[in-house]
Every structure is written in structure tokens, then in C-alpha cells.
TORMAR-633149 format. One line per field, with one value per atom (N, C-alpha, C): residue number from 1; residue in one letter; x, y, z. Coordinates in nm, 2 decimals. Each point is the difference from the previous one (the first is absolute). Layout:
residues N
resi: NUM|...
resn: A|...
u: X|...
v: Y|...
w: Z|...
//
This chain:
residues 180
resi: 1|1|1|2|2|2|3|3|3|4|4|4|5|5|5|6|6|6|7|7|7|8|8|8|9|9|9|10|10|10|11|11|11|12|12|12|13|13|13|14|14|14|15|15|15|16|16|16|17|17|17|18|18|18|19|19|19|20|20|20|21|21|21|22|22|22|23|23|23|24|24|24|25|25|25|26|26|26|27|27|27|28|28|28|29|29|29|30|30|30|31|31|31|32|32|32|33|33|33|34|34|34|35|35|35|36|36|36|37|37|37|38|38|38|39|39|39|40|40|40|41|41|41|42|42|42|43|43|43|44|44|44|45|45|45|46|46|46|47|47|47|48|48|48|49|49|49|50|50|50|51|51|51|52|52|52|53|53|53|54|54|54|55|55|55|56|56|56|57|57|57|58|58|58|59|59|59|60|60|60|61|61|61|62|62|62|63|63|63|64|64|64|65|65|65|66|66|66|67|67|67|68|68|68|69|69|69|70|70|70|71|71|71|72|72|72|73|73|73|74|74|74|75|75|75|76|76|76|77|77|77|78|78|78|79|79|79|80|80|80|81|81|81|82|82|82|83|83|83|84|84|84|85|85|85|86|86|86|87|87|87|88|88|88|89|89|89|90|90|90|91|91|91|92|92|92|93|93|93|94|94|94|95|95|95|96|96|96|97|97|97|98|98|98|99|99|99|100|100|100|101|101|101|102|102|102|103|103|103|104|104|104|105|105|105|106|106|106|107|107|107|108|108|108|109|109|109|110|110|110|111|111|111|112|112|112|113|113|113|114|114|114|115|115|115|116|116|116|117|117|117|118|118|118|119|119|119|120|120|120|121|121|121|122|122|122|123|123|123|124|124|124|125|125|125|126|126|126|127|127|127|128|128|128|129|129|129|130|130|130|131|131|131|132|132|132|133|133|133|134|134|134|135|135|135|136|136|136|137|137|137|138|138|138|139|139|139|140|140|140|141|141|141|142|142|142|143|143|143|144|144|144|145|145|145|146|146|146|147|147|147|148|148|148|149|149|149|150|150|150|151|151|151|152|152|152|153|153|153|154|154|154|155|155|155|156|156|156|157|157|157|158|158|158|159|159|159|160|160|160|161|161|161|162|162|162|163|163|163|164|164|164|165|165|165|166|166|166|167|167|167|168|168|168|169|169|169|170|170|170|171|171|171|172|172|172|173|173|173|174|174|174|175|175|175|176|176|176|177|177|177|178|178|178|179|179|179|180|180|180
resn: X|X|X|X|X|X|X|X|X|X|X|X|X|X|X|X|X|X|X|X|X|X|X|X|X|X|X|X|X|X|X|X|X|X|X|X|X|X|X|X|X|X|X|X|X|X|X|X|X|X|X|X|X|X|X|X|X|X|X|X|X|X|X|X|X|X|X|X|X|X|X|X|X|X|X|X|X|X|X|X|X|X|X|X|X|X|X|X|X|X|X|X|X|X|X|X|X|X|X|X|X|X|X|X|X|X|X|X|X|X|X|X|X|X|X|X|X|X|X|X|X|X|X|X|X|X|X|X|X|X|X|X|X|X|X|X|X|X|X|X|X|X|X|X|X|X|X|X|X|X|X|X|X|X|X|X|X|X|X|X|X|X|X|X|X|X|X|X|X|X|X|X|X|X|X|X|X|X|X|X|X|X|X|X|X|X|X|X|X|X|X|X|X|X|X|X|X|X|X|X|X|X|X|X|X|X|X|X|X|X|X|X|X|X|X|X|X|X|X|X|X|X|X|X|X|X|X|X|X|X|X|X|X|X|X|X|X|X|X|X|X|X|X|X|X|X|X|X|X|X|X|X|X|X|X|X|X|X|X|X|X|X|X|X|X|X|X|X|X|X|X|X|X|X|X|X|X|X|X|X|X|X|X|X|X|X|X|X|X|X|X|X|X|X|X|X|X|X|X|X|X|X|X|X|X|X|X|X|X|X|X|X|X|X|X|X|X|X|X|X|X|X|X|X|X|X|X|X|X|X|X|X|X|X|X|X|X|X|X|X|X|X|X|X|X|X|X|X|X|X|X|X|X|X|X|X|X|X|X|X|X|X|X|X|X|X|X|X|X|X|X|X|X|X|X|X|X|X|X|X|X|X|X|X|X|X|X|X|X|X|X|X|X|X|X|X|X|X|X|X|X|X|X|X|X|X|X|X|X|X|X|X|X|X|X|X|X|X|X|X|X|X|X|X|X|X|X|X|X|X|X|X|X|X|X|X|X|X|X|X|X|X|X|X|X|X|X|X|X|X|X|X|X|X|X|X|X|X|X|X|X|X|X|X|X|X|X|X|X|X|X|X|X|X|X|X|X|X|X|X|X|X|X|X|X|X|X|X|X|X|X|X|X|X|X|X|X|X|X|X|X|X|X|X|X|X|X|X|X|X|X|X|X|X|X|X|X|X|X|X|X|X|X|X|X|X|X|X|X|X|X|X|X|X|X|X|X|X|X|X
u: 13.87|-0.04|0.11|0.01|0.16|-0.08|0.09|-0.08|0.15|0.04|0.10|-0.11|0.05|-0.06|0.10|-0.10|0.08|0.01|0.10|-0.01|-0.03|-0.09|-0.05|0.07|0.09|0.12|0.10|0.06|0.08|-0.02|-0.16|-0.03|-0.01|0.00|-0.02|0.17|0.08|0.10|0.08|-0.03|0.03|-0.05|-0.19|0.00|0.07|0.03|0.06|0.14|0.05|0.14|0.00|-0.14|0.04|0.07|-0.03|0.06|-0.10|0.03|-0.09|0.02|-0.10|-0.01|0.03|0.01|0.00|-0.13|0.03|-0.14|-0.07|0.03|-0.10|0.08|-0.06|0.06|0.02|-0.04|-0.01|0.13|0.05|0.10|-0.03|-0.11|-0.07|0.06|0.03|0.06|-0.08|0.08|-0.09|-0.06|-0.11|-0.09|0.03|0.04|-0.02|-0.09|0.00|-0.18|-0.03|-0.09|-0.10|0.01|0.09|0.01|-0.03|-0.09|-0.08|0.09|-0.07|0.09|-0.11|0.10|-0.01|0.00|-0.10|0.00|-0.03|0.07|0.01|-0.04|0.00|0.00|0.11|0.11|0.16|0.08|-0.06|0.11|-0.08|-0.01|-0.06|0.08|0.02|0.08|-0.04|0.06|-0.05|0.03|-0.08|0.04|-0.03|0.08|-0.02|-0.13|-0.10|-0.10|-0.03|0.15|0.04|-0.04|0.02|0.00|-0.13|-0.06|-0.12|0.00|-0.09|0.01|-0.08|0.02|-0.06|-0.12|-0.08|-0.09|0.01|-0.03|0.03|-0.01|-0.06|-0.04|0.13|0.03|0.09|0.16|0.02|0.13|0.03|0.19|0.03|-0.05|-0.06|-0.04|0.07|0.13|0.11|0.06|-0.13|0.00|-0.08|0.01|-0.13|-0.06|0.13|-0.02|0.06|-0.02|0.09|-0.05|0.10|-0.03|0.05|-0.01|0.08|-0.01|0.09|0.06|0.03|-0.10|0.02|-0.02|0.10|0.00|-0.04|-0.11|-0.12|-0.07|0.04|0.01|0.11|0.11|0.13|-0.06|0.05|0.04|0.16|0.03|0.09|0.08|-0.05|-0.03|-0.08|0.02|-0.10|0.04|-0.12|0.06|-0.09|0.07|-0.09|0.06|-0.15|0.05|-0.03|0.10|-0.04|0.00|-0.11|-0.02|0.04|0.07|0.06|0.01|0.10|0.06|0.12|0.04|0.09|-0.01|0.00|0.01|0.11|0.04|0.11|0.01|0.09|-0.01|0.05|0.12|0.06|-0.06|0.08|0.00|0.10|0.12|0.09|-0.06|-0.07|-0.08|-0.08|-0.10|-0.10|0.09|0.13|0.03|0.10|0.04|0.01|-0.03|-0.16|-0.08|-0.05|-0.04|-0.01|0.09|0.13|0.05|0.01|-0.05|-0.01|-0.08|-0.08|-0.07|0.02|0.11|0.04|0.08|-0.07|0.04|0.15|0.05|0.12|0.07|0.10|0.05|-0.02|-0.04|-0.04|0.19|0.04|0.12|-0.08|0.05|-0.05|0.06|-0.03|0.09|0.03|0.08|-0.06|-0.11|-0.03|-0.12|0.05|-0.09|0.00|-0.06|0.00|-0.08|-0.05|-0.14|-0.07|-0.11|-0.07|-0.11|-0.09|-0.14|-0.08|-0.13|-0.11|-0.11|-0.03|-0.09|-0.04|-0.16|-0.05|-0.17|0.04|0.12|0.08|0.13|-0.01|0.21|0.05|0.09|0.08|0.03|0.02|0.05|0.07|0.10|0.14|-0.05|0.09|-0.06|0.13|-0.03|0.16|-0.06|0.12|-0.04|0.10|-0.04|0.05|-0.03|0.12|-0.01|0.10|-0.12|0.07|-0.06|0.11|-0.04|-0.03|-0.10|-0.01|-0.05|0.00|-0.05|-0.07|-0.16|-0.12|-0.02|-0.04|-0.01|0.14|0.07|0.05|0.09|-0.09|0.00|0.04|0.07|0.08|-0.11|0.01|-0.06|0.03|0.00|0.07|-0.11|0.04|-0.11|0.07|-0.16|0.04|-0.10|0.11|-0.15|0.00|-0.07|0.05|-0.11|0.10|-0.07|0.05|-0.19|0.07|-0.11|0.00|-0.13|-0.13|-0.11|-0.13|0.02|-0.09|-0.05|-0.02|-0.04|-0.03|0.10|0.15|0.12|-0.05|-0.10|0.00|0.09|0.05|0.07|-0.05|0.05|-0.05|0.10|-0.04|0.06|0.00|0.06|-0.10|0.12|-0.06|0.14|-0.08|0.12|-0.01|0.07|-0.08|0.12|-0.04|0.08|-0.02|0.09|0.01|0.06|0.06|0.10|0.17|-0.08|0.00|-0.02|-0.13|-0.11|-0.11|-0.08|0.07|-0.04|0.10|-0.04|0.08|0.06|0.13|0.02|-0.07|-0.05|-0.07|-0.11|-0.04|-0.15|0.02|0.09|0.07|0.04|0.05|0.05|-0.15|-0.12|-0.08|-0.09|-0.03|-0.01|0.03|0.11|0.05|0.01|0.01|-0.06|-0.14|-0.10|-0.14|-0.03|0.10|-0.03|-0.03|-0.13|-0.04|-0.04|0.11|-0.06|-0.10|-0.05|-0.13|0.06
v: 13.91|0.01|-0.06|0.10|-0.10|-0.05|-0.11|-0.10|0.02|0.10|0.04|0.01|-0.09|0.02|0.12|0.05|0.07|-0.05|-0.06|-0.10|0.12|-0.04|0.14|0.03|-0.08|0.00|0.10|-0.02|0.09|0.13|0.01|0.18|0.04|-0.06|0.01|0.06|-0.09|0.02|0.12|0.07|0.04|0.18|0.00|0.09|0.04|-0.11|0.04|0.07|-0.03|0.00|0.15|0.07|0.06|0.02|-0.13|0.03|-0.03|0.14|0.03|-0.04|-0.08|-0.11|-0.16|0.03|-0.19|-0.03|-0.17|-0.07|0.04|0.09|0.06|0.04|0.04|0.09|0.14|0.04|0.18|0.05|0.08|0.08|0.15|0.04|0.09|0.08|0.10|0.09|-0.10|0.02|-0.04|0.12|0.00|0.05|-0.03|0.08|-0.03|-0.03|-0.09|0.00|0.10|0.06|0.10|0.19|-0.08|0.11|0.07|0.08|0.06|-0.02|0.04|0.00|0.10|0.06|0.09|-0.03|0.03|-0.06|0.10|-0.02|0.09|-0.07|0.04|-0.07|-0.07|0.05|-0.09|-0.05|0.04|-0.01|-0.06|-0.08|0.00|0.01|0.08|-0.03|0.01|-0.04|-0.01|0.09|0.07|0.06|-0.01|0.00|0.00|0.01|-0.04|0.05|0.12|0.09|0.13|0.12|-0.06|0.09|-0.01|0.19|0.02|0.02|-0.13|0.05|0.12|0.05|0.15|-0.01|0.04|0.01|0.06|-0.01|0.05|0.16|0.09|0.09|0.05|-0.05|0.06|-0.01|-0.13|0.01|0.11|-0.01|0.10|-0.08|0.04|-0.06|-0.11|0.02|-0.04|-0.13|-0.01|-0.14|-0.11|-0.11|-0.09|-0.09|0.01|-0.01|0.08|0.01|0.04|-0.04|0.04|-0.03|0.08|0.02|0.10|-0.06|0.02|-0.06|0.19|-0.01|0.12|-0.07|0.15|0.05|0.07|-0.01|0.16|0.02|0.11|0.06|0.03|-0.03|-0.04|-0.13|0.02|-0.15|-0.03|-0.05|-0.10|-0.07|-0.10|-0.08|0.01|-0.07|0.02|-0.08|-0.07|-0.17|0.11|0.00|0.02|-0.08|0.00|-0.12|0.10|0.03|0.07|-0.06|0.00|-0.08|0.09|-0.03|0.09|0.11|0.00|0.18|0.01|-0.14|0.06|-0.11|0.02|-0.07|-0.09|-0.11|-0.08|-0.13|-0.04|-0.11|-0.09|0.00|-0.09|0.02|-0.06|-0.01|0.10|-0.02|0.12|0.14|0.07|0.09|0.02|-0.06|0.01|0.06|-0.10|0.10|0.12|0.00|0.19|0.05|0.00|0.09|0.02|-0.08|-0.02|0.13|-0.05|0.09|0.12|0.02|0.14|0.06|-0.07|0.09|0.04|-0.09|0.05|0.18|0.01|0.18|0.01|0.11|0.07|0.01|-0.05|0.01|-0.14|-0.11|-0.09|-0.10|-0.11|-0.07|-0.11|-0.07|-0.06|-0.10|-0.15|-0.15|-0.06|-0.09|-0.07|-0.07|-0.07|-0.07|-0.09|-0.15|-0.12|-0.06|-0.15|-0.03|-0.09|0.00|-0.07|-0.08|-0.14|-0.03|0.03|-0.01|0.01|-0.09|-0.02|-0.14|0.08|-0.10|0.05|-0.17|0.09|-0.10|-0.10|0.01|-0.15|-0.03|0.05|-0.07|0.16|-0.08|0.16|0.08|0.17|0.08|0.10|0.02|0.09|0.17|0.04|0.12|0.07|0.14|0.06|0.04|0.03|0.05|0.13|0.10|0.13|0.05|-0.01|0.09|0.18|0.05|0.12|0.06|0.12|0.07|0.14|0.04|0.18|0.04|0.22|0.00|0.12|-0.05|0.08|0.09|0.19|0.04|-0.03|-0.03|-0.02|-0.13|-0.13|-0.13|-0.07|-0.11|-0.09|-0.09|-0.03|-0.12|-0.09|-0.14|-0.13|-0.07|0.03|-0.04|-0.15|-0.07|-0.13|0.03|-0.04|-0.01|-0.13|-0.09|-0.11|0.04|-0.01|0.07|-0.12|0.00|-0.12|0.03|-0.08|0.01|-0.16|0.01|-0.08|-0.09|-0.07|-0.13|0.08|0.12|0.12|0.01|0.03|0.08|0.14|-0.01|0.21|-0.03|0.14|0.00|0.00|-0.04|0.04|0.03|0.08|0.01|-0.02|-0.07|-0.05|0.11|0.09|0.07|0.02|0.00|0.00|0.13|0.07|0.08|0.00|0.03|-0.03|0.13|0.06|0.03|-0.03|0.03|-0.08|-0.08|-0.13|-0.07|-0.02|0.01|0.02|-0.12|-0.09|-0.08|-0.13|-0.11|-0.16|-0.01|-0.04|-0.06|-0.13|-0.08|-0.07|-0.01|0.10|0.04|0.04|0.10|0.03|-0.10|-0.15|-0.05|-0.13|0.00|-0.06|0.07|0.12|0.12|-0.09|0.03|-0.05|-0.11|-0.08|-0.19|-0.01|0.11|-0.01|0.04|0.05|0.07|-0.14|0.03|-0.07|0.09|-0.06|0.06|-0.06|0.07|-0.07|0.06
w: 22.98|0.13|0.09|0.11|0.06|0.10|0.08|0.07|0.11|0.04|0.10|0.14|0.10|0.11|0.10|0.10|0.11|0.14|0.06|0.10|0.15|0.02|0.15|0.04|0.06|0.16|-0.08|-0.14|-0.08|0.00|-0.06|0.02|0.15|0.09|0.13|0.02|-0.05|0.07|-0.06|-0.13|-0.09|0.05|0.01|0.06|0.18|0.06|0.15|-0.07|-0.09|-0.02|-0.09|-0.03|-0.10|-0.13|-0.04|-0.17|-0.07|-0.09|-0.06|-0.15|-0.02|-0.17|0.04|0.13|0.06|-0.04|-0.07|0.04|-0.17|-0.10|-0.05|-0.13|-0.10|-0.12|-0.01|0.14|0.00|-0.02|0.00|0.01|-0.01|0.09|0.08|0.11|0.02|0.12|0.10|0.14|0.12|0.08|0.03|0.11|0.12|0.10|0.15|0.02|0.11|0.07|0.08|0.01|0.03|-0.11|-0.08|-0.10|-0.09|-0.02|-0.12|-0.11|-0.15|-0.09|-0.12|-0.06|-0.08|-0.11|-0.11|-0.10|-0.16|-0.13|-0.07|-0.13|-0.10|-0.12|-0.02|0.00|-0.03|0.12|0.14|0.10|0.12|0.09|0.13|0.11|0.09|0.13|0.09|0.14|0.13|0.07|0.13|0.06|0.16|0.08|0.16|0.04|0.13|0.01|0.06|0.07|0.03|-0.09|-0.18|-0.08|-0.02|-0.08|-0.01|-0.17|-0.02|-0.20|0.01|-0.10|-0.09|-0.07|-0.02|-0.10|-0.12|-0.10|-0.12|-0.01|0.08|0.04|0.06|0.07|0.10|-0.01|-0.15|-0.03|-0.11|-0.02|-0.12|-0.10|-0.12|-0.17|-0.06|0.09|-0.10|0.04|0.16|0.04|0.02|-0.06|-0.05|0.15|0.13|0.16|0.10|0.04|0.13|0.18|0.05|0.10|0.15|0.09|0.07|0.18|0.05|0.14|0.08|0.11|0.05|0.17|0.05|0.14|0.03|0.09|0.00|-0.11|-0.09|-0.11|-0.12|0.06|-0.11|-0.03|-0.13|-0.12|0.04|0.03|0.00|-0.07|-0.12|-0.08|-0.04|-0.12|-0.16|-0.05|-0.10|-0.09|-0.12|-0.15|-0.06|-0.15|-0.09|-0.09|-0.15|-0.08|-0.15|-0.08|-0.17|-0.06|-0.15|-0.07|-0.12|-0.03|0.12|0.03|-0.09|-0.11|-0.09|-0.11|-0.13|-0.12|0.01|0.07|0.00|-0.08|-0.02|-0.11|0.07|0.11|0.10|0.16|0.09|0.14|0.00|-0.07|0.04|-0.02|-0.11|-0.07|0.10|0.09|0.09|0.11|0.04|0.14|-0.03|-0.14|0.00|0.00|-0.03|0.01|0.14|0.05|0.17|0.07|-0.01|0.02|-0.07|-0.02|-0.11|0.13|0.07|0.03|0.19|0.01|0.14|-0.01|0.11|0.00|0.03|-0.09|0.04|0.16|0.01|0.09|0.12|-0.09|0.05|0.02|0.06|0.01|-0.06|-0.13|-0.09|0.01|0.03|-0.03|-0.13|0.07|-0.17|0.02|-0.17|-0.01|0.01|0.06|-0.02|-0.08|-0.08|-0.02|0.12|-0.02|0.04|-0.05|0.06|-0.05|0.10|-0.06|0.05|-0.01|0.05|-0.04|-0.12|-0.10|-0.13|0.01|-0.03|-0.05|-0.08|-0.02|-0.13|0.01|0.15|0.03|0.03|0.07|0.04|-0.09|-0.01|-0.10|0.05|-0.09|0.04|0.05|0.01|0.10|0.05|0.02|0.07|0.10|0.11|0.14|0.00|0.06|-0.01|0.17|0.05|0.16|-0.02|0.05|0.02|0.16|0.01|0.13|-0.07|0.10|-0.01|0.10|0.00|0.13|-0.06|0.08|0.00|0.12|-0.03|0.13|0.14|-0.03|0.11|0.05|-0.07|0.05|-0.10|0.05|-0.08|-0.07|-0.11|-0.03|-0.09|-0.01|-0.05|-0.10|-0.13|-0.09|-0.10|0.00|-0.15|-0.12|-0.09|-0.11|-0.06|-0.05|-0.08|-0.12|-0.10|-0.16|-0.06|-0.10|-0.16|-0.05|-0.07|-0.12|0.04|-0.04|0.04|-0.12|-0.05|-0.12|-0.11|0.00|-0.09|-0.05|0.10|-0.05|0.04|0.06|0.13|0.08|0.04|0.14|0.09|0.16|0.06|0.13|0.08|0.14|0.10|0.12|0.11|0.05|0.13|0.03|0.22|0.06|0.16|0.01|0.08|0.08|0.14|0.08|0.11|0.08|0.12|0.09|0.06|0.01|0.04|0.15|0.03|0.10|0.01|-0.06|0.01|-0.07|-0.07|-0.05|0.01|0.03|0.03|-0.13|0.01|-0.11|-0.07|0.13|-0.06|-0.04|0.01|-0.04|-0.17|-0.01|-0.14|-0.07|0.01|-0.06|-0.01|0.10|-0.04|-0.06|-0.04|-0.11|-0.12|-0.02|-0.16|-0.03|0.14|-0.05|-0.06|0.05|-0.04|-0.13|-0.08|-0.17|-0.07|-0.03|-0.14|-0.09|-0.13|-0.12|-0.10|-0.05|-0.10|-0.13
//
């Protein structure tokens, strides 16, 4: 039994300051405040309160969330999260296959690595930015691919419309990945 205390004024100052695992053992993506979050068997992420989650009904099959950011009636942006869309044995293995599945004619980055929160300490993870254009329109996409506690893959992937999305919004996106 641990007998570790948490001194208030610390989490206090910890949540003002935003860091996220202050004060605590988590090593949990962070949640904005007032921000929904999305939640999967292997993956949970956050999303803006702009964005409208999907219902299982209403997403492609092949997505275990989604989410979509519209003007009028255009979609805009879209967060969506895939759960063993490829037999991977690594993090590197998970984001080739990721990319496997960005469309033809897409301008393809390189990958980073990255970490990401994990239910037991942070876990490795690649980040993949590419551009494409749909109909007409530019658009600036991320994916951050790895594998869950299982060793499934999975995908958290953004796209967005050239200007249409904050970067900081994008980059507290991928602060909020927790893997299970």
C-alpha cells in the first residue's frame, strides 16, 4: 500500500500550469477542459467541443470513432481513430501500414517518432503528416500510429482543411491520446 501523499497547493499549481502527470502516477494524454473525448477499446482521444462525434451508424466500418468539424454542411475536419487495420508486430509496422492507406497523390512526410500517454506510462508511437487535395481543396492531414497492450494497431488520424483548424487545437489532439 503506498503511503505517498498529494500536497493540494501542488495539484493546484500543476493543473494551472498544465502538466499533465504532475502530482500523480498517470502518464495519461491530457484533456482540455470543456472537451469531450472519444473512446475506443485500444485508443481514447479528445476532441474540441466544435466537433460532432459520429454514431456508430453514421461512421465508415472501418472506424472504431470519428468525429467531424463542419461549416454549414461541409466537413472541414475529421478526427478519426482505427483499431487493427493491419497485422503489425512493431510501431514502425503499424505506421506503414497507416500509411498505406493515405490516397494516391497525397505529399507524404516523414514519420516521427513520438510518445504518446499509455494506462502504464507513456508509449512509443509515430506521427505521420501529409497533404492532399479533395474536390478541389487543400487539405493537411496527421496520423499518429502504434500498437495498444494487446500489440493491435491503431490509428488516431486528423485531417483538416488548409486553415481551418488551430494548430493548437491539433497539437492538443495528440496530447490527448491515451493508449490502453
Amino acid at each position: 500500500m503506498s503511503t505517498k501523499k498529494t500536497v493540494p497547493w501542488l495539484v493546484a499549481v500543476c493543473a494551472l500550469a498544465g502538466l499533465a502527470g504532475c502530482g500523480s502516477d498517470s502518464a495519461t494524454g491530457t484533456v482540455p477542459e470543456g472537451w469531450a473525448t472519444m473512446t475506443t477499446a485500444s485508443v481514447d482521444v479528445a476532441r474540441p467541443p466544435s466537433f460532432t462525434e459520429q454514431p456508430a451508424g453514421e461512421r465508415s466500418k472501418y472506424n472504431a470513432a470519428a468525429a467531424t468539424l463542419k461549416e454549414g454542411a461541409k466537413p472541414v475536419s475529421m478526427i478519426t481513430v482505427q483499431i487493427g487495420f493491419t497485422n503489425a508486430d512493431s510501431v514502425e509496422e503499424a505506421a506503414i501500414g497507416a500509411e498505406a492507406g493515405i490516397a494516391l497523390g497525397s505529399t507524404l512526410g516523414e514519420q516521427q517518432d513520438v510518445e504518446v500517454g499509455g494506462t502504464k506510462g507513456k508509449v512509443q508511437a509515430r506521427r505521420i503528416d501529409f497533404d492532399f487535395t479533395e474536390k478541389g481543396d487543400r487539405y493537411h492531414g496527421v496520423i499518429v500510429a502504434g500498437l495498444d497492450a494487446r500489440k493491435k494497431s491503431y490509428a488516431v488520424r486528423v485531417d483538416a482543411l488548409k486553415g481551418r483548424l488551430d494548430e493548437g487545437d491539433l497539437d492538443r489532439i495528440i496530447d490527448s491520446i491515451t493508449v490502453k
